[in-house]
N, C-alpha and C positions, 0 to 999 in steps of 0.2 A: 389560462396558464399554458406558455409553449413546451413542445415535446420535443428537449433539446438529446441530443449525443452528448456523450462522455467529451472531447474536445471543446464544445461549445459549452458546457456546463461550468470546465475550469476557466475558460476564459471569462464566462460572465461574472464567475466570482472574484479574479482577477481584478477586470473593469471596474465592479461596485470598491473594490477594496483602495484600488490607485483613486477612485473618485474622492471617497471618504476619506484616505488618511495618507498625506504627501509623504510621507517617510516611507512608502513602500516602491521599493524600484525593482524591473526585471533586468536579467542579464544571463548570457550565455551565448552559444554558438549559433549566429543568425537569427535570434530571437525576434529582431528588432527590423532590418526590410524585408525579412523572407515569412516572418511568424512562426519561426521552430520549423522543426522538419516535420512534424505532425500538425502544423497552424496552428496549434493549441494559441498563443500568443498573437496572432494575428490580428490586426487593425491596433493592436495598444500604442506601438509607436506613433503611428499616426494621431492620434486622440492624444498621447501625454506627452511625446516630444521625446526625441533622442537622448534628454539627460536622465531621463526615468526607465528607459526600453535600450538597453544598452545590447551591440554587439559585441561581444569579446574574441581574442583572440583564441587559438585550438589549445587550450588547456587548460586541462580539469582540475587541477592542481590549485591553478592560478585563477580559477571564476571562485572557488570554495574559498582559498585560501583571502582573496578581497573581497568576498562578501562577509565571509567573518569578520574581518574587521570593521568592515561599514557596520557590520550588526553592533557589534561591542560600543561603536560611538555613535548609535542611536538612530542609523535607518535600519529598515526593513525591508531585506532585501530577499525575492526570490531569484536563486538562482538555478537555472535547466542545468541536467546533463545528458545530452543527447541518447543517449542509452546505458542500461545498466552496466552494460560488459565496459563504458567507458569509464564507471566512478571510482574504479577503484585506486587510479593515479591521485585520485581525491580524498582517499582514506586516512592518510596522517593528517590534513586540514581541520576532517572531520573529529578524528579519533583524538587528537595528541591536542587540539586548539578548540575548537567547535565545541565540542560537548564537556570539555573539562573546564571553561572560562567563569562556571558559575563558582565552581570550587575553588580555583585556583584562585579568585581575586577575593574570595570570603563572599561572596554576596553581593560585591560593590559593582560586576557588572552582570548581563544577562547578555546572552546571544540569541537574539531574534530571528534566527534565520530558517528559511525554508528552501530546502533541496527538493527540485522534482525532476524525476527521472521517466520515462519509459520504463517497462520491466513485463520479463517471461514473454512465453513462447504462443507460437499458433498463428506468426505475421510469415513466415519463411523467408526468413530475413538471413544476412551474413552472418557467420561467428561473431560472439560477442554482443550479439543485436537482441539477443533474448533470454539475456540475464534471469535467474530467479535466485539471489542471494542476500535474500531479506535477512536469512539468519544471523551474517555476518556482524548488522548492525545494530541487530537486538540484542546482540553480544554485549556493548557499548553501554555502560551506565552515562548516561546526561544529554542522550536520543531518543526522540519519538520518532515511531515507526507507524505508517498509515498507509492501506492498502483499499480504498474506494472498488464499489463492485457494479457500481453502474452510476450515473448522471447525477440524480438525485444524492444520494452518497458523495460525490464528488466534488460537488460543491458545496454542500455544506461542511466538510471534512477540508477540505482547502480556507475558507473564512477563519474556520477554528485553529489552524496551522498556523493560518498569517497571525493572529493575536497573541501565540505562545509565544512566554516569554526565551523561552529553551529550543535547538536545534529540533525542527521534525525532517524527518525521509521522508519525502510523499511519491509513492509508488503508484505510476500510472499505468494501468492495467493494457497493452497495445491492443491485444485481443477485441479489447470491449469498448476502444474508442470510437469504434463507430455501427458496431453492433447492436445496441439498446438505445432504447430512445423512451424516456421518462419525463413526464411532468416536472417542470422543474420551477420554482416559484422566483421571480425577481425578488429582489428587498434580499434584508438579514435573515438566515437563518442559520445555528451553528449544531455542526453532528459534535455533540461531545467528545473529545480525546479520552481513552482510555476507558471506551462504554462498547461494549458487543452488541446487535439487535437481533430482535429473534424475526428471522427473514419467513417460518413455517411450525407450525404447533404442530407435533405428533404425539404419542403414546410410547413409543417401543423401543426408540433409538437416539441418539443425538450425532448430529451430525455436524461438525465444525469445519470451515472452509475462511475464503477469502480470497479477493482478488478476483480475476476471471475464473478460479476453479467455482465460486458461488452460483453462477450462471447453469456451469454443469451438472452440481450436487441437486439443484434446485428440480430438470427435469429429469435424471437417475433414480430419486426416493420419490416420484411420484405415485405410483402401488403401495408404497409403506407408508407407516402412520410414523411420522419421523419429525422432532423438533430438528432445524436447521439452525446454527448459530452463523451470521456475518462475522468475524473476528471486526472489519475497520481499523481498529489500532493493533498493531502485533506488538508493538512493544511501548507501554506496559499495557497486554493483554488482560482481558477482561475475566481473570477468572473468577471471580464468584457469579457468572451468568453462566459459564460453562458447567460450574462447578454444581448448580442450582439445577440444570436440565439432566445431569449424568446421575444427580441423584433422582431424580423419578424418574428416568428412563431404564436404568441401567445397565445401561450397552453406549460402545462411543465410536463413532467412527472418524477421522481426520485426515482430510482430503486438502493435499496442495502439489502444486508444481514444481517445488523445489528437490534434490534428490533428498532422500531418506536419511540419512547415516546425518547425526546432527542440525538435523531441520527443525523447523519451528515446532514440526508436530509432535517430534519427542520429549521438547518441554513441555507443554500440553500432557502428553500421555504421562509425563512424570508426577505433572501437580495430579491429574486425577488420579494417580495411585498414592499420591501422599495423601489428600486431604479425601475420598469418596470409595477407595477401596471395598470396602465393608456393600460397599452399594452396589458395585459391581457383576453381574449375571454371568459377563465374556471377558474374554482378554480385550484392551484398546486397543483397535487397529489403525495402521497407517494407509492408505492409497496416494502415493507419489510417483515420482519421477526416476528414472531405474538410477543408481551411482554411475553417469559418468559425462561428459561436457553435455550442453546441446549440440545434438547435430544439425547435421545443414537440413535444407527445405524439404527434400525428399523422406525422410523418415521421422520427422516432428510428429505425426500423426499416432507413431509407435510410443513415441519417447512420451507423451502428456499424457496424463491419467484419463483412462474413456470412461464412460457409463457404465459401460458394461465389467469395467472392474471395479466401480464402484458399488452395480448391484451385489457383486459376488461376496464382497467386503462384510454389504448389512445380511444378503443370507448367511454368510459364516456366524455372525456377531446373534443373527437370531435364531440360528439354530443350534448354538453351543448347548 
């Protein structure tokens, strides 16, 4: 079994997907002679042909906005968007068209579509380049939301996207595209939509992440006896596995990159004080990103959650 990277992970499940089922087309901004600005994509034009590996022209707007409709009449279309800080000219495609077509038409069409973007910080890249605004679109009833935290995960969690019949966001982590390297199986396999995994079994704490923050949470609670939760789908998150671990741990900690003030994690800290309260030892705490844009390359380092506020987090949580 080969020990692919996160870029070569989603292209292979790409490849198997365009082999198996011709309704699936790529498109986006140089997707197709250049392989995406991360090669994610690379070699597919070649192998399926120019009418399947499509370049399109500079807007976001207009790749979402026609892949939607190719989805409504029956291809399966993934569409790139260059980076997160660029999707948002794409947001009424999504929001107003994309995600409301199952309703709107009663049932009688489904939107097949899969958005993949880049997303957050740790590349030092220009403004706009290191988006973490996952919460936006979990906002959104009639999107799935998927946040891969290494190779393995990412291709399976990509096969499962292509089959939905409903809009997914698939959030690719830049950090980790080429940082891990996992086993990763040829053939079918699909990570469930809307399933958590338990990435580490402890005793004392749960700790909930995703994305590139899972990599960091993973060596921070090494000394602690700490169940680890993968989130994978953020929206709809998986809570009765959170929900499951906060009650025999009773302490919760929740680690992501996005700022704090209406982040994913506050939804999170909300269900477990609706439904686990009673269970509770500490207050649920956040480790995020401070309230305010990314900055440029020189202070990223400040601005992403360290370890070392992640330790401080679980000593708070275990020593209430």
């Amino acid at each position: 079994m080969a020990k692919l990277n996160m870029v070569q992970a989603i292209n292979l499940a790409l490849r198997e997907e365009m082999a198996r089922d011709d309704r699936v087309v790529v498109m986006g901004e140089d997707v197709g002679r250049d392989g995406g600005v991360f090669r994610v994509t690379e070699g597919l034009r070649e192998h399926f042909g120019a009418e399947r590996v499509i370049d399109t022209p500079l807007s976001e707007s207009g790749i979402v906005g026609a892949a939607t409709g190719m989805a409504a009449y029956g291809l399966r279309p993934v569409a790139e968007i260059q980076f997160m800080g660029f999707i948002y000219s794409a947001l009424d495609q999504l929001s107003a068209h994309g995600a409301r077509l199952r309703t709107r038409s009663r049932g009688r069409y489904t939107c097949p579509l899969v958005v993949r973007t880049p997303y957050g910080a740790g590349i030092k890249a220009p403004e706009l380049h290191e988006e973490s605004s996952e919460a936006i679109f979990c906002h959104i009833p009639g999107i799935k939301v998927v946040a891969p935290s290494g190779p393995y995960t990412a291709k399976g969690l990509m096969l499962a996207a292509l089959r939905d019949p409903d809009p997914v966001l698939y959030l690719e982590p830049t950090r980790l595209y080429r940082l891990i390297r996992e086993e990763v199986p040829e053939g079918e396999y699909l990570t469930e939509l809307g399933r958590a995994r338990l990435a580490r079994t402890g005793d004392n704490v749960t700790v909930i992440a995703w994305g590139s923050m899972l990599e960091r949470v993973l060596k921070a609670v090494e000394p602690y006896s700490a169940d680890v939760i993968d989130l994978l789908t953020l929206s709809p998150f998986d809570a009765e596995t959170v929900l499951a671990s906060v009650r025999k741990t009773g302490r919760a900690v929740i680690v992501h990159e996005a700022i704090k003030t209406c982040g994913l994690g506050a939804e999170i800290a909300a269900t477990i004080a609706e439904d686990a309260i009673l269970h509770l030892r500490a207050p649920v705490l956040r480790v995020t990103a401070p309230d305010v844009p990314v900055p440029l390359g020189k202070l990223i380092d400040h601005y992403l959650p360290t370890a070392e506020q992640i330790r401080a987090a679980l000593d708070e949580v275990l020593q209430y």
